[in-house]
C-alpha positions in Angstrom: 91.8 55.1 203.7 88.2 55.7 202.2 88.1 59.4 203.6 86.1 61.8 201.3 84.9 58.5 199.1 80.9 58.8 197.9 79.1 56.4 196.6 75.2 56.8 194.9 73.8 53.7 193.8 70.5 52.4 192.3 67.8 51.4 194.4 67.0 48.0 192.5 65.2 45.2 193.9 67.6 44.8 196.3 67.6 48.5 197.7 71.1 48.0 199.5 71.0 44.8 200.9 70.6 45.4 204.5 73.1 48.4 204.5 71.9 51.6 205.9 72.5 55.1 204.3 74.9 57.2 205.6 76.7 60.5 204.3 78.8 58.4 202.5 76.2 56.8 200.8 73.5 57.4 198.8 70.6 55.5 197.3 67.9 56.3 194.6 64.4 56.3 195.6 63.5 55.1 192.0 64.7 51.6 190.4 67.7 53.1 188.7 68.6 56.6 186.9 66.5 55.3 183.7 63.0 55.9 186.2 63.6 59.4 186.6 64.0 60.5 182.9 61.0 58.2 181.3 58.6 61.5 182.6 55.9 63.3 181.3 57.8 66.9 181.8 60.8 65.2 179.7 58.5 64.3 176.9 57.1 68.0 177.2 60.7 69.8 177.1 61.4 67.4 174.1 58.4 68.4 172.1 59.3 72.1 173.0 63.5 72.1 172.2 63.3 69.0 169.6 59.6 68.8 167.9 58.9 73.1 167.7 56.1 72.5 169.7 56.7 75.2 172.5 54.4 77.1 170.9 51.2 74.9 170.7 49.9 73.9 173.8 47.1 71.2 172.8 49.6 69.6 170.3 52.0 68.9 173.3 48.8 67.7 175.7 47.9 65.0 172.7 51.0 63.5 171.9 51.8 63.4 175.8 48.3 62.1 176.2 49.8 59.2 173.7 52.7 58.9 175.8 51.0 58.2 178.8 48.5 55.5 176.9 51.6 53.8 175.7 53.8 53.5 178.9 50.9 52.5 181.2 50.4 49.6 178.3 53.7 48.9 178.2 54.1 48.5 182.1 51.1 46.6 182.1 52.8 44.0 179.6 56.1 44.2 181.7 54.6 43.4 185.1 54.7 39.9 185.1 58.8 39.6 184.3 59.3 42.2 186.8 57.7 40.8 189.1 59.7 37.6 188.4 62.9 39.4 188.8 61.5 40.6 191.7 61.2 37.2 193.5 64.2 36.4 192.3 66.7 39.5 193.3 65.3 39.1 196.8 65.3 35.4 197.4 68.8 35.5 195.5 68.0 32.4 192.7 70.4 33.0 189.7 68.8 33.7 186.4 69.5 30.9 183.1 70.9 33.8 181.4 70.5 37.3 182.5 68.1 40.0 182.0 66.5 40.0 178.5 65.3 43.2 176.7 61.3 43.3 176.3 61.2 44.8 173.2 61.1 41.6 171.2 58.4 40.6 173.1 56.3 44.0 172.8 54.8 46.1 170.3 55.4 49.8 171.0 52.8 52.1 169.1 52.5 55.9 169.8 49.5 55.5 172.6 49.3 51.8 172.8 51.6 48.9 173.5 50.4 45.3 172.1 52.2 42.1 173.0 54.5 41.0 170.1 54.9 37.5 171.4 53.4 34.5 173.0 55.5 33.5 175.3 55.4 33.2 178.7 57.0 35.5 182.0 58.7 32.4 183.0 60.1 31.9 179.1 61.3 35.2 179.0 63.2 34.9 181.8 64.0 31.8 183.1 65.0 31.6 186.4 67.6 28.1 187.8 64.8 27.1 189.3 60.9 28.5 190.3 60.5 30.3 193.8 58.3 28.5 196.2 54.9 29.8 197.2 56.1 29.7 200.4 59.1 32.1 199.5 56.6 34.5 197.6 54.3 34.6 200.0 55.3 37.7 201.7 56.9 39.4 199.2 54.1 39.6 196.3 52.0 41.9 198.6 55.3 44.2 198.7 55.8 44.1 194.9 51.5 45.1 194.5 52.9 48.3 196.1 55.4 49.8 193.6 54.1 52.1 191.0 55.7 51.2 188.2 56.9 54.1 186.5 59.2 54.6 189.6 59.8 51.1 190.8 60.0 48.6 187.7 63.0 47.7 186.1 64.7 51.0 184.4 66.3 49.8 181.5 62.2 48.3 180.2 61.3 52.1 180.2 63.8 53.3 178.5 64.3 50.5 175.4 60.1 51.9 175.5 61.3 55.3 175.4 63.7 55.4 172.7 61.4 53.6 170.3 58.7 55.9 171.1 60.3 58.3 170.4 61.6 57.0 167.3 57.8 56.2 166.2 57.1 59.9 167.5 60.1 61.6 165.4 58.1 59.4 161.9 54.8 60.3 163.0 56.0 64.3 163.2 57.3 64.2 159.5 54.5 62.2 157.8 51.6 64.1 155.8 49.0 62.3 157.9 49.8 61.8 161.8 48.8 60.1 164.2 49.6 62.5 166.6 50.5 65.4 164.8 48.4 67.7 163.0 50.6 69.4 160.2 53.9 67.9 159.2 57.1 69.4 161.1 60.8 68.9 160.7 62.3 67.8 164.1 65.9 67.5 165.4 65.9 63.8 166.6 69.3 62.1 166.1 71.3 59.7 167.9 72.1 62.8 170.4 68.9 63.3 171.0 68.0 60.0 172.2 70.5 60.2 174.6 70.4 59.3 178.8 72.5 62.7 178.9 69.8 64.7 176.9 66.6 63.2 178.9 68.6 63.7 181.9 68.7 68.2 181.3 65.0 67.6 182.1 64.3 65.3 184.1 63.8 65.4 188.0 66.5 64.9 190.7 66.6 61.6 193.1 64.8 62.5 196.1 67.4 63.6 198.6 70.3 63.9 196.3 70.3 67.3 196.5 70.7 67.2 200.2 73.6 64.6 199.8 75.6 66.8 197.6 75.5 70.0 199.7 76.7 68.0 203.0 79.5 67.4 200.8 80.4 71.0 199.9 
């Protein structure tokens, strides 16, 4: 009945709870498809095809420079509520009322990220009730392990992504930068900021490859 049926999925939290790969299945290595395209090489084949940067090397090193800055600010801020939904994914405690976005609660500037808000991890995303320290206990060392680019939640990066680049897209067209030296005119639209556009750049799931040509 399920002959020649493939399934990829995300890696999560939850990886694939207790399952094990097989050729009929594949899982990410990263969070979800969102990790792979928040990369430095994607920002770099932006600036190149969308920003007419391809031909100035140190202009592409300092607005990546920024990038970098920003998102390791912006992960920083995010820890805490992904480590929440960390706890909670794997000890299966519902949350009040889903996942909330983070960019309320965060300021996203072209090489720095501020918080916006003063609330609390546990007011951002309240949980039906707290996990024990007895629960955590062997699961926080586990969660100190990811790096975060690759193992926080996707959908954080790329609400961060899109308003970077959104700030990156003003910053190019203004007579006085931040980041860029001389004014430029660049093709940023809604296409642009697109999963499908990242995605032409952006590296493939470790293993996917693999997966595929098993399959033809």
């Amino acid at each position: 009945m399920f002959e020649k049926v493939y399934f990829v999925v995300d890696r999560d939290f939850d990886d694939l709870q207790g399952e094990e790969p097989s050729e009929s299945l594949f899982c990410t290595d990263r969070y979800a498809i969102e990790n792979y395209l928040v990369e430095q090489g994607v920002v770099d084949n932006i600036l190149c095809d969308n920003f007419h940067c391809h031909g100035d090397r140190e202009q592409r090193r300092l607005i990546v420079a920024g990038f970098v800055s920003s998102l390791q600010d912006f992960n920083n801020l995010c820890k805490d509520v992904n480590e929440r939904l960390f706890y909670a994914r794997r000890l299966g405690i519902r949350l009040v009322s889903g996942v909330p976005e983070m960019s309320p609660h965060i300021r996203v500037q072209l090489s720095a990220c501020t918080a916006a808000t003063g609330k609390t991890c546990k007011e951002i995303l309240p949980l039906v009730r707290e996990p024990l320290p007895e629960e955590i206990a062997g699961l926080a060392e586990e969660f100190a392990a990811f790096q975060p680019q690759l193992r926080y939640r996707g959908k954080f990066l790329m609400e961060f992504f899109k308003k970077w680049l959104r700030l990156l897209a003003e910053d190019s067209s203004a007579n006085s930068g931040q980041l860029f030296r001389q004014p430029v005119r660049p093709n940023v639209d809604s296409n642009v900021l697109s999963i499908g556009t990242f995605a032409l750049h952006s590296p493939i799931p470790e293993g996917m490859r693999e997966f595929v040509q098993r399959l033809v």
